[in-house]
N, C-alpha and C positions, 0 to 999 in steps of 0.2 A: 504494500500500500504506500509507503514511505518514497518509494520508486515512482512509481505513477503521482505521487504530488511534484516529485522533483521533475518529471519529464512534463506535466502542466502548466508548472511555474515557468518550464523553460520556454515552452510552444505562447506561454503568453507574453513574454518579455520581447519573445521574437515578434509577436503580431505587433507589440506597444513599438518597436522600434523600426520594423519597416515603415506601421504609417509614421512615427515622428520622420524619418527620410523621407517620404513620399512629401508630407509638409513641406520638408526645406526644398526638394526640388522644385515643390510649384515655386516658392518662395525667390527665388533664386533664378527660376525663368520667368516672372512675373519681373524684377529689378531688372535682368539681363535682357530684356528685352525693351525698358521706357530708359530712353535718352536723357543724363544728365546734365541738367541745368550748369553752363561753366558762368560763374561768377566772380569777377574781380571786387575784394572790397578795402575800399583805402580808408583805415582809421586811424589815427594818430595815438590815442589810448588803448596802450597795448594790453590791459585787463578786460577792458570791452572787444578788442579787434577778437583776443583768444577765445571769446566766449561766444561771439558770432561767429567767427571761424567755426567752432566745434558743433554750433547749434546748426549751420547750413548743411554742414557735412551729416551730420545726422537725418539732415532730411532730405539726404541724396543727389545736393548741389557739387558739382565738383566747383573747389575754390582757389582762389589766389588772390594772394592780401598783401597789402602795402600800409607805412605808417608815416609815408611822408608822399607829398608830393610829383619830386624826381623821381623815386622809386616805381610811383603811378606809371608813369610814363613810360619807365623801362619794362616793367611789364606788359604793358600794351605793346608794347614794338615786337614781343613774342608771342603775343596772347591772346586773342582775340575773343572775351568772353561774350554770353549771351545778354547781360546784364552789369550794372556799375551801381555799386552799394557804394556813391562817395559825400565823405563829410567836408565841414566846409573848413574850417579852422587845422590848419596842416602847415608844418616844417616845410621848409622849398622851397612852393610854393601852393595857395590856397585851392581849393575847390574850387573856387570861381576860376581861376587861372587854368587850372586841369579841365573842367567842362565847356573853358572857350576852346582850349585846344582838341580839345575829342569833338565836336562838333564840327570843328575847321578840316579837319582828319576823315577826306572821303573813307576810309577805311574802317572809320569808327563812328563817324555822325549817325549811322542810325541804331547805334547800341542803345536801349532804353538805361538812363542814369537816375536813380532812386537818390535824392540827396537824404543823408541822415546827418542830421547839426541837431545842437544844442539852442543855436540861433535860429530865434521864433520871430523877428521882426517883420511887418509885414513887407516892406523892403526887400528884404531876404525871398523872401518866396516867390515876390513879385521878377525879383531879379532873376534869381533860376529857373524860374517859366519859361521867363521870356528868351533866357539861352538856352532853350529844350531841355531842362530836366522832363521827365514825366511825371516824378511825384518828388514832396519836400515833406517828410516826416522829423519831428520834433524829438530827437533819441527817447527823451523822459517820457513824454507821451505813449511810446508803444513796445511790448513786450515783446521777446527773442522771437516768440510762436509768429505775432505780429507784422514782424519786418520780415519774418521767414515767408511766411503767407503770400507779402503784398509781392516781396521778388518772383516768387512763381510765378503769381497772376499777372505780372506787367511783362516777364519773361514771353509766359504764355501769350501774349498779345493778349491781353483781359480775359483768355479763356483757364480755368484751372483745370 
């Protein structure tokens, strides 16, 4: 009898473990198959940059991050992502100065650029409109899920 529980336990560990496999397979051709979001994002606050970083990547963005500037830029000359997470206040030179040039940049003017600043002025907003940002979020104002959310959707051309 002792036999026959051991040979049960075994037949059932084995049924529990193909489907867990069977899971990660769908799992696994379900990711391998949707196209990663590539995102550059330039923050300057390297505690915020590493926690965006880690939170995009989690939600299956491939990323590349800058904390100044120049750097911006040098990445863009190899990079060409589908989206621009940039903030305005930066070493180098400013957010304003990196989205007159990415604009100027047949190669890049039609990157959708997400500004995220601290600077709420209506000024502010009104001025990165009008240089094509597509959206200006307020960093305070919106949560990792949030900014992660909105890059999809403006990625996706407003579709999620």
């Amino acid at each position: 009898m002792d036999e026959e529980k051991k040979i049960e336990a075994i037949v059932k560990e084995d049924i529990v473990f193909r489907d867990m496999l069977a899971a990660k397979k769908s799992v696994t051709n379900i990711t391998a198959t949707e196209e990663k979001i590539s995102v550059l994002l330039v923050e300057d606050d390297k505690f915020l940059r590493e926690l965006l970083v880690r939170k995009l990547i989690s939600d299956g963005f491939d990323v590349r991050n800058a904390g100044d500037g120049k750097s911006a830029l040098l990445v863009l000359a190899e990079f060409k992502p589908k989206i621009i997470l940039l903030d305005l206040i930066l070493p180098e030179a400013d957010g304003f100065v990196i989205l007159a040039q990415i604009k100027r940049d047949p190669t890049l003017s039609n990157i959708p650029v997400i500004i995220l600043s601290n600077l709420g002025q209506k000024e502010d907003l009104e001025k990165a409109t009008a240089m094509g940002a597509k959206d200006f979020m307020i960093k305070s104002n919106f949560t990792l899920d949030e900014i992660s959310a909105k890059a999809r959707l403006i990625a996706n051309g407003g579709k999620n």
